[in-house]
C-alpha positions as CSV (number, residue, x, y, z in Angstrom):
1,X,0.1,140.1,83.4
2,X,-2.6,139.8,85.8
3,X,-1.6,142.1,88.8
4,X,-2.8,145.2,88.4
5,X,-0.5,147.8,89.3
6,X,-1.4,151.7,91.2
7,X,-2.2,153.9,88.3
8,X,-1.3,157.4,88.8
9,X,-1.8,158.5,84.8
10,X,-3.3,162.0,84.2
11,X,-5.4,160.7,81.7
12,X,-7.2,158.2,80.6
13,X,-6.8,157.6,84.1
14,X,-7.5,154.8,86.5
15,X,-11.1,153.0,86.7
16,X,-12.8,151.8,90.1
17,X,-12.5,148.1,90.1
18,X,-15.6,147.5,90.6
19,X,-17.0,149.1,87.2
20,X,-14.0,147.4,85.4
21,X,-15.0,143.8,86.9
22,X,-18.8,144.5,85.7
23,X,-17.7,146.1,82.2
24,X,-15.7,142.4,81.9
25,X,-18.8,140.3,83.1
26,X,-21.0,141.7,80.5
27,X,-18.8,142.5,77.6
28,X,-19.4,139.4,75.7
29,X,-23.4,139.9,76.4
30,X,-25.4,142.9,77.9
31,X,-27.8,141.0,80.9
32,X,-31.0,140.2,78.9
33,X,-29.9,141.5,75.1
34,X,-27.3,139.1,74.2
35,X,-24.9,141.0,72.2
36,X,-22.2,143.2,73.5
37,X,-22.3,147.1,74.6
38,X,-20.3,147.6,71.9
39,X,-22.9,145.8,69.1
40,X,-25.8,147.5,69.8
41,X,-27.9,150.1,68.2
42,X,-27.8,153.8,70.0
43,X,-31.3,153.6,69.0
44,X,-32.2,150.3,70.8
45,X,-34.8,149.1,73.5
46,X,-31.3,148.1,75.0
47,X,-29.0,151.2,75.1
48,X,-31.7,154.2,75.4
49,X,-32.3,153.1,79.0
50,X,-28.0,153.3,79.7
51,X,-27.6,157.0,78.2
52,X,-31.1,158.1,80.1
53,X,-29.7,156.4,83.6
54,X,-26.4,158.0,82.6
55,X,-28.0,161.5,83.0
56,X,-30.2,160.5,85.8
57,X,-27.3,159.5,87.9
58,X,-25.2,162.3,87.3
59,X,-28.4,164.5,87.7
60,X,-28.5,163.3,91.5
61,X,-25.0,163.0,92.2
62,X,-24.6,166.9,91.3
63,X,-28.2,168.0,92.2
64,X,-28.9,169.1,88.6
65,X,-32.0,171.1,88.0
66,X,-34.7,170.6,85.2
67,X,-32.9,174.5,84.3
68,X,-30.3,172.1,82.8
69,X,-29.4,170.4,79.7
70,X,-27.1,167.3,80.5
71,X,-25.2,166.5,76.9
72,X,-23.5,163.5,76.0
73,X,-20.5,164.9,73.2
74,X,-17.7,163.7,71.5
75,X,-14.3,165.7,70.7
76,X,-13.5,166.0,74.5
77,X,-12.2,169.1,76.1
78,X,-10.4,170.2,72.9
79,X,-13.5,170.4,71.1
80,X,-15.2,172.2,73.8
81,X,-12.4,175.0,73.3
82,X,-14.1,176.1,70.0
83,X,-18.1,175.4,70.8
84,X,-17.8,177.6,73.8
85,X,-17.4,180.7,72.5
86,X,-19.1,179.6,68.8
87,X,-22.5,179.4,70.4
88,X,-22.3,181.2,73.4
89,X,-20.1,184.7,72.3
90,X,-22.2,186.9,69.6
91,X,-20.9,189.4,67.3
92,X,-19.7,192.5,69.5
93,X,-19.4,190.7,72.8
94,X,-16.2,189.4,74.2
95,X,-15.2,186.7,76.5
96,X,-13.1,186.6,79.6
97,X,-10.6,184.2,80.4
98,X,-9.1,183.5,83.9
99,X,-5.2,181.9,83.0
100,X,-4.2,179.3,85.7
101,X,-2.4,176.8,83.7
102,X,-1.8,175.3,80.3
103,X,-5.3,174.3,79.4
104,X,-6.8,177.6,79.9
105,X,-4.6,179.3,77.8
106,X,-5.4,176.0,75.2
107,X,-9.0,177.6,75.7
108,X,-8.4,181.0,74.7
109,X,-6.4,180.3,72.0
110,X,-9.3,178.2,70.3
111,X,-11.7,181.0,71.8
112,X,-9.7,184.1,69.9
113,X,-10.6,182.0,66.5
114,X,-14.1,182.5,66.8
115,X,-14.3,186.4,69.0
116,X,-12.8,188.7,70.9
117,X,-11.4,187.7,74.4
118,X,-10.2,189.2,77.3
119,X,-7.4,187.7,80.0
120,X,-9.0,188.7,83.1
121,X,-6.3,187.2,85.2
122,X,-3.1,185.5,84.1
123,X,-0.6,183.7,86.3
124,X,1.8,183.2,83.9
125,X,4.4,185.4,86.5
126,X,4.1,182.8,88.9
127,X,4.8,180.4,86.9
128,X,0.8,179.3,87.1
129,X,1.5,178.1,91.0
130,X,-1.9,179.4,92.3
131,X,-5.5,180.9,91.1
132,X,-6.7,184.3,91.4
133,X,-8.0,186.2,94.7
134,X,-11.6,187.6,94.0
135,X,-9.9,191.1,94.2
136,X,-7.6,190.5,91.3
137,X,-9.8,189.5,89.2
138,X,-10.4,192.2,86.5
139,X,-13.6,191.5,84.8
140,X,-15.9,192.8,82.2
141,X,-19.6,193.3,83.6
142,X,-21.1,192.5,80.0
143,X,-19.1,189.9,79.2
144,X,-20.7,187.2,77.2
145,X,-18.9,185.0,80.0
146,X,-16.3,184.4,81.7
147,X,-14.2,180.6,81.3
148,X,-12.0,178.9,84.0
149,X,-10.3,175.6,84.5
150,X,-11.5,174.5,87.7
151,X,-8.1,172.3,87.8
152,X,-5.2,172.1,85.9
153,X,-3.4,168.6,85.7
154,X,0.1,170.0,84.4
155,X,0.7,172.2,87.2
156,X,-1.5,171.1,89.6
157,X,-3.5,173.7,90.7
158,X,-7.1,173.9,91.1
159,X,-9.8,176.0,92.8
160,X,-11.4,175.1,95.9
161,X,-14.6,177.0,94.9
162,X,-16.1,178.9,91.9
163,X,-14.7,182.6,91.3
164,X,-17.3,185.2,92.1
165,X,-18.6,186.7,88.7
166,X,-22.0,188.5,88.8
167,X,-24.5,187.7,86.5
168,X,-21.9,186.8,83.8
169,X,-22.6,183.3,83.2
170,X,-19.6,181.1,84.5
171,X,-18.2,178.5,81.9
172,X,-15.6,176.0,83.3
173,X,-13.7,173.6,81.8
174,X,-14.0,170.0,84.9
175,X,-12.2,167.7,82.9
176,X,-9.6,167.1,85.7
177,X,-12.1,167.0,88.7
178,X,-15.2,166.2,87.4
179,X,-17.3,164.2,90.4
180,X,-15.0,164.6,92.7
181,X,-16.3,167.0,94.9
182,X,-20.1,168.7,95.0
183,X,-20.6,171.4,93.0
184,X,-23.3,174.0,93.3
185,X,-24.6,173.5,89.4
186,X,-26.3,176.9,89.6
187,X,-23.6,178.9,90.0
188,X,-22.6,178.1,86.3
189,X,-23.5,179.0,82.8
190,X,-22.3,175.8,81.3
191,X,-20.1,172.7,82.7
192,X,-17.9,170.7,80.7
193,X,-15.7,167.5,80.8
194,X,-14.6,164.8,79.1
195,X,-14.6,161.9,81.1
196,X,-11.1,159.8,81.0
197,X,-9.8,161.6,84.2
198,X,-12.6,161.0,86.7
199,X,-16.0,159.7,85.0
200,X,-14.8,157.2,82.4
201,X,-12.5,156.4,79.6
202,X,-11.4,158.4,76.9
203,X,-14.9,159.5,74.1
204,X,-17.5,161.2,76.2
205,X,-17.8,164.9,77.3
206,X,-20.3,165.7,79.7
207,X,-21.7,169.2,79.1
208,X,-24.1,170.9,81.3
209,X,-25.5,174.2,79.9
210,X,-28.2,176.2,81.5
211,X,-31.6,175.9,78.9
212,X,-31.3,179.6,78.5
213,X,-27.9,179.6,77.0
214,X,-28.9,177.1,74.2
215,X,-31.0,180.3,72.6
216,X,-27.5,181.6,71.9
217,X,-26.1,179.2,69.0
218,X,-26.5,180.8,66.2
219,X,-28.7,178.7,63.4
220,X,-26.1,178.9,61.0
221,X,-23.3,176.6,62.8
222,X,-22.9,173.3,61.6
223,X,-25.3,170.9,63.3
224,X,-22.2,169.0,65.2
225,X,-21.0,172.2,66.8
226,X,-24.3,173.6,68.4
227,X,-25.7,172.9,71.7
228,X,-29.0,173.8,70.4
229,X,-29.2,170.8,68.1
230,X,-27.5,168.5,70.7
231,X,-30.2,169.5,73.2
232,X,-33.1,169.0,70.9
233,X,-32.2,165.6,69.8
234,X,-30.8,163.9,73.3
235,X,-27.4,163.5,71.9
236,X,-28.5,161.5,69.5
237,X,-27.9,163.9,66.5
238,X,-25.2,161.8,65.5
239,X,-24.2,158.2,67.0
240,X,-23.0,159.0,70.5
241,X,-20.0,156.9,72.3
242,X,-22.5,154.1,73.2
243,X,-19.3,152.1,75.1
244,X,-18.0,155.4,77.2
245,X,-21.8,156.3,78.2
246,X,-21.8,152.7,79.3
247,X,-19.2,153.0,81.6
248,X,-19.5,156.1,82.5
249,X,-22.9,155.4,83.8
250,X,-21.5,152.8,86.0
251,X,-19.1,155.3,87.5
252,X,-21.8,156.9,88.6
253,X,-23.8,154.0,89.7
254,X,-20.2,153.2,91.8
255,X,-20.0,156.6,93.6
256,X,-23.7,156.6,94.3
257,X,-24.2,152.9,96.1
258,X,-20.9,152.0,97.0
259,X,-18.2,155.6,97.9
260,X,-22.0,157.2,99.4
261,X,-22.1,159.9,97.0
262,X,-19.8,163.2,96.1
263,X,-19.6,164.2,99.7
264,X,-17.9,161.3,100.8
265,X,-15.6,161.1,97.9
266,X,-14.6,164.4,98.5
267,X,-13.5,163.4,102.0
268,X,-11.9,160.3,100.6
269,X,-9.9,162.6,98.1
270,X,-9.2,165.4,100.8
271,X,-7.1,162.4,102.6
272,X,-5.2,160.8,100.3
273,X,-3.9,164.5,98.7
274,X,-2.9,165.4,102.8
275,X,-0.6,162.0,102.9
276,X,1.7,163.6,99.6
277,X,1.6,167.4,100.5
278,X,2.4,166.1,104.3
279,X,5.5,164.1,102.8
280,X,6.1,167.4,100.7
281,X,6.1,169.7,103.0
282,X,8.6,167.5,105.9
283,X,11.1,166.6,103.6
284,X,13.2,170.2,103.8
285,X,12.5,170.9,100.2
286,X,13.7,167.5,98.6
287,X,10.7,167.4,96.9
288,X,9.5,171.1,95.8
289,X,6.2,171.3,95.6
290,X,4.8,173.1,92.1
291,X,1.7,174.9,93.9
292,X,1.5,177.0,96.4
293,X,-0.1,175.2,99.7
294,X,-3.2,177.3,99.6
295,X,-4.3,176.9,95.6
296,X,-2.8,172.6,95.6
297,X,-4.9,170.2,93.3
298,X,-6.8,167.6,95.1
299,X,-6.5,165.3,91.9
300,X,-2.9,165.8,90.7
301,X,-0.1,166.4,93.1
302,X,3.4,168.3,91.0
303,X,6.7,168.5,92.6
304,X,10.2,168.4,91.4
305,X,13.7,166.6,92.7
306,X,16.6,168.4,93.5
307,X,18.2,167.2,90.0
308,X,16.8,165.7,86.6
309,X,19.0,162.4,87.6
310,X,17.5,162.1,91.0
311,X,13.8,162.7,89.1
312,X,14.9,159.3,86.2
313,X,15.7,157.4,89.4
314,X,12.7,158.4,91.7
315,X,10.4,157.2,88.3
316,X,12.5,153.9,87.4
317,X,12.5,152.9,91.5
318,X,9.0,153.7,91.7
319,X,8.1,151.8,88.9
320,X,9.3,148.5,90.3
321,X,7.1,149.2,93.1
322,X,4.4,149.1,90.8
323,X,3.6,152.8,91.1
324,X,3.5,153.7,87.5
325,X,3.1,156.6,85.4
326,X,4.7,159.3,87.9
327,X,6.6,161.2,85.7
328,X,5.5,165.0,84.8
329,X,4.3,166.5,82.1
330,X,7.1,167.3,79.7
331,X,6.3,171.1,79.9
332,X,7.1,171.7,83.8
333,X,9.1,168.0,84.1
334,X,9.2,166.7,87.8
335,X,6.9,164.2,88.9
336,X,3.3,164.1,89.1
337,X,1.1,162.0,90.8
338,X,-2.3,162.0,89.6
339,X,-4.4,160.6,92.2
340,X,-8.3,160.7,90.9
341,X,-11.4,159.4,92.5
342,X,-10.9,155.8,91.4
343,X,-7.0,155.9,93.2
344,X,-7.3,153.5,96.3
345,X,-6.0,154.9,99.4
346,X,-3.5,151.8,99.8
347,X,-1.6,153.0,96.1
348,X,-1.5,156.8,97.5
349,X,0.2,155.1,101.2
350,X,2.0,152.9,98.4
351,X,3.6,156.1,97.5
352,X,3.5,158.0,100.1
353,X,5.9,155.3,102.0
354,X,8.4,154.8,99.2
355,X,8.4,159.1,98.8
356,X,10.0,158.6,102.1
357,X,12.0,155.9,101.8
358,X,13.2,157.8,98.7
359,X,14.5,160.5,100.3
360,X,16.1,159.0,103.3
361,X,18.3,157.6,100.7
362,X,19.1,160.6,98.4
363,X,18.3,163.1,100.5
């Protein structure tokens, strides 16, 4: 099968074109080295200058200061679960956690293991269908920090900017909207995402942690599991994911020279979520969007069908459209179109058009 078809997985997650035809032209040989990305030593004349241009290009895409370590880990956002609060929450401090979704509440369930944690907000009466208003949120002014999931695939909410929190550093959890919009990096304690939903496939995690945080993991953790050690070695303390830095670096090569950088992609992305919600919101309540208008993810767009049969034929239809991968997470069920950086605009019209033709039909 050569024609590729529109992508809408959560995760791993659709690739710009671009990066996929230049992975393909120099997988047999890297330009000038002639072995393979995936042959070389992490250690090699060859791949240092692809992890160092891997920071440097997300260090301009997202204005990162020199206040900043930029980590290249493995484990992805599961893992990240368990370092947060094992090097940055001491004995006697606790952690709060603002509940929007399933992955937060992943989060604090790791983060109980290693201290004592604090729900600062939880929309679990909802249903998770938005994020919190700055006056709801109940914080604790010596927190060690406070974690959030900027966006949360399942239900398909997400925050259009950071929640206010004083001097508590700010951890979040970008797995799901990493790159797609700017962020202002010094509002934040410590960034993290693994990079199969916007930045690359599945095997890296980008984490960026303000230098002063790093003084928190204790000596005493296992090497792996401390940012300390990661910082003071150039994630090299063990062999990183030499392929996923690879690409990943050309992501960021791709929004840089050829999307114009984040602004412009978040323009991009602004448009093609307006096409669905538009189609959601004129179809009478055929398709019930999950989120509520104000608090609706940018990167994955939830809604259900009137009935589970109508949902089994919307997915089997679609799918001989070549729109592929639209149904929802087996939690909340419904459909969900996951529409990340590397979407084209022609697969979101692609779906946009049969969403309608749909429901003339069934409607």
């Amino acid at each position: 099968m050569t024609q590729r078809v529109y992508n809408f997985s959560a995760g791993p997650a659709v690739l710009p074109v671009p990066v996929l035809e230049q992975v393909q032209r120099e997988m047999l040989a890297l330009p000038g080295v002639g072995a393979s990305i995936l042959e070389i030593s992490h250690r090699s004349g060859a791949f240092l200058p692809i992890i160092e241009d891997a920071e440097k290009n997300l260090r301009k895409l997202l204005s990162i200061s020199d206040d900043y370590a930029v980590l290249f880990l493995q484990g992805g956002s599961r893992l990240q679960f368990s370092m947060v609060p094992m090097n940055l929450l001491g004995p006697g401090q606790v952690a709060d956690y603002i509940l929007t979704g399933s992955w937060g509440n992943d989060a604090l369930k790791e983060a109980k293991k290693a201290g004592e944690t604090r729900i600062a907000w939880d929309g679990k009466a909802g249903n998770y269908d938005r994020v919190p208003r700055r006056e709801e949120l109940n914080l604790e002014p010596q927190a060690a920090y406070v974690h959030f999931t900027s966006n949360e695939t399942i239900q398909g909410v997400q925050f259009a900017a950071e929640p206010e929190v004083g001097d508590v550093p700010l951890v979040c959890d970008a797995s799901s909207d990493f790159l797609h919009r700017p962020l202002p990096v010094h509002k934040y304690g410590l960034i993290y995402a693994c990079a199969q939903k916007n930045a690359g496939p599945a095997g890296v995690t980008v984490v960026i942690i303000r230098k002063e945080l790093l003084k928190r993991s204790d000596p005493k953790l296992p090497g792996y599991l401390s940012y300390d050690v990661h910082a003071q070695n150039g994630s090299m303390w063990n062999t990183p994911p030499t392929f996923a830095v690879y690409v990943l670096k050309l992501v960021a090569e791709w929004l840089l020279s050829e999307v114009g950088g984040l602004e412009a992609m978040h323009a991009r992305n602004k448009e093609k979520a307006r096409l669905l919600y538009e189609e959601l919101d004129r179809s009478g309540g055929f398709y019930a969007g999950h989120a509520r208008p104000e608090c609706r993810s940018l990167m994955n767009v939830t809604f259900r069908l009137p009935s589970e049969e109508l949902t089994t034929q919307f997915v089997s239809e679609a799918k001989k459209r070549n729109l592929h991968e639209l149904k929802g997470h087996r939690s909340v069920g419904g459909i969900r179109a996951s529409i990340y950086n590397a979407m084209p605009l022609a697969g979101v019209e692609a779906l946009r058009d049969f969403m309608e033709e749909f429901r003339r039909k069934n409607g």
